[in-house]
C-alpha positions, 0 to 999 in steps of 0.5 A: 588907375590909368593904363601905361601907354606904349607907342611904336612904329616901323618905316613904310619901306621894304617888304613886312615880313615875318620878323616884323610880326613876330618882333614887334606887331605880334606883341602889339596886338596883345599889348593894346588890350592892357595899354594905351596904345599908340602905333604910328607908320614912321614916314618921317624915318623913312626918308632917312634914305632916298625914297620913291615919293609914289612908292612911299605913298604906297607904303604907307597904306599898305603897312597900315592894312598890314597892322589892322589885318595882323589885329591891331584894332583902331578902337583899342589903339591909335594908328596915324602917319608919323608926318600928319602929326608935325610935333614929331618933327618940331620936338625933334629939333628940340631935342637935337639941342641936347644931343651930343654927335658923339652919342649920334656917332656911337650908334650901331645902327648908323655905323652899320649902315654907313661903314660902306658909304660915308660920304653919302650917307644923310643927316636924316640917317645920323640923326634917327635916334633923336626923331625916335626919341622924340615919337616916343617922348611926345606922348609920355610912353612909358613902354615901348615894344622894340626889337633887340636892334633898337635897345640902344635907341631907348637908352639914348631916350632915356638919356635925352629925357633925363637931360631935359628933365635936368636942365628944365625940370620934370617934363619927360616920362622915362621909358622903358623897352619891352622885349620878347625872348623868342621874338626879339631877333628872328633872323634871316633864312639865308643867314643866321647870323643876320636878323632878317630884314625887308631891305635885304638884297635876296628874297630868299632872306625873309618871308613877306607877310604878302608872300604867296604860298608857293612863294612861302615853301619854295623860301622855307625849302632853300633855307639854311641850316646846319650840319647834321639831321636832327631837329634839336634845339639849342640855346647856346649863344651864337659864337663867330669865328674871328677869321671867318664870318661863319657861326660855330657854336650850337645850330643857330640857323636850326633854332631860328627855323624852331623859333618861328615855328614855335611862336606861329603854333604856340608850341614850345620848342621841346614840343617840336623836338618831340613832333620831329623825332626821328625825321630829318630836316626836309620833313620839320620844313615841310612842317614849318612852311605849313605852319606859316602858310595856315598863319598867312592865309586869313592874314591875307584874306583881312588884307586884301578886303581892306580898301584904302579908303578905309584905311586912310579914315582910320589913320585920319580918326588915329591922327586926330585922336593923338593931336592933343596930346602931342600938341599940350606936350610940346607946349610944354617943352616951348615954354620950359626952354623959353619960347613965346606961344 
């Protein structure tokens, strides 16, 4: 029996950081053993908002390095540039045939990221989802490793994908999200309330995975936490005060802090209760940022003896080897809607 094929990606933009491991690359790395793995570095979405072009370069080569250095092996899994392949763009517009904007409108993401500016908001932006959609649907994945934040672009693959199959007969394999507990949400430092993002305005919110060791423990030391002194982690649901932003319930920003340190080091939770028994907050700190300094350190040593010469053969080799595939899909879709090849 064949192995199912997942697929997914993440922007060359912002700083990677230890959300985007523990969410999604860490998950990979395990995955390519018992799929047929497909990573891509989604230009395309990056350009959704205004975009240096010599940075963008950039960052792509260095989100590429960031996947092989994390494990992400290129004899086990294809890795290629979203926009060397042009039947993303060109099913995308296919798909965009079948959405409605009020599907497109409903989506948090967009909302989120346009409630404080409209008017200057691009249709690239609006139209993500379908682009998502349409990454994923190109290779008949039938897994796909995603954050909590992306789930309610699944379903909108999900409705696409039935929809065509409807209309024009069975043509889309249906996917379905994988999501880790602990790794689904890791959220920011400064903030437990909010996930932890590379595009966020304070350094102090995330830990890039390129950060420096003095870096790294000067962040951990100014992290949040909550009241009281006792390591213990809880699982209550996060709950918000309607009048304040604030989370009330449990200690959101203590069980994140063990959530990282748990997932770097393998160690349950409890174990960690029982390591910090007794100690106050600057000690399980002073802890966690050693964990994360012993996690980056050969990290950064695979990274930095990368050239980008190399890498670009691997994304070359990565394009190459999906080509066929997303060319006999979309083949497929033209003569189902009626073009002529």
């Amino acid at each position: 029996m064949s192995k199912q094929r997942i697929f997914s990606g993440i922007q060359p933009s912002g700083n990677l950081h230890l959300g985007n491991y523990l969410g999604a690359i860490k998950n990979w790395v395990k995955l390519q053993n018992d799929f047929d793995s497909i990573f891509c570095v989604v230009d395309l979405h990056a350009i959704t908002v205004p975009q240096d072009p010599e940075k963008i370069r950039k960052k792509i080569i260095e989100v590429a390095k960031i996947y092989l250095a994390c494990g992400i092996d290129p004899k086990k899994s294809a890795i290629f540039i979203q926009s060397h392949v042009p039947e993303h763009a060109e099913l995308c517009w296919i798909l965009n045939t079948l959405v409605k904007i009020s599907e497109l409108e409903r989506m948090t993401q967009f909302k989120d990221k346009s409630a404080k500016n409209k008017e200057g908001v691009g249709m690239g932006l609006f139209d993500y989802p379908v682009l998502m959609a349409a990454d994923i649907l190109l290779y008949d994945t039938q897994v796909v490793p995603v954050g909590e934040d992306q789930l309610q672009h699944i379903e909108i693959t999900r409705t696409l994908a039935n929809r065509f199959n409807k209309k024009f007969g069975e043509t889309f394999v249906i996917p379905e999200p994988f999501i880790t507990r602990e790794g689904m949400r890791i959220m920011g430092l400064d903030d437990p309330a909010k996930k932890m993002s590379k595009s966020a305005e304070s350094e102090y919110n995330y830990i890039a995975l390129t950060d420096s060791e003095e870096a790294v423990r000067r962040k951990i030391k100014k992290a949040v936490t909550d009241s009281g002194t006792e390591i213990k982690y809880t699982d209550d649901p996060p709950r918000v005060d309607e009048a304040s932003p604030r989370v009330e319930a449990g200690k959101p920003a203590l069980k994140n802090l063990i959530n990282i340190y748990s997932l770097l080091s393998d160690k349950k939770p409890q174990e960690i209760e029982e390591l910090y028994a007794g100690k106050g907050y600057a000690e399980f700190k002073e802890g966690l940022a050693e964990v994360v300094v012993d996690f980056l350190r050969p990290f950064q040593e695979k990274y930095n003896a990368l050239t980008d010469e190399e890498v670009l053969k691997i994304l070359q080799a990565g394009a190459e080897k999906v080509r066929p595939l997303a060319r006999k899909k979309l083949e497929e879709v033209k003569k189902k809607v009626g073009f002529i090849l």
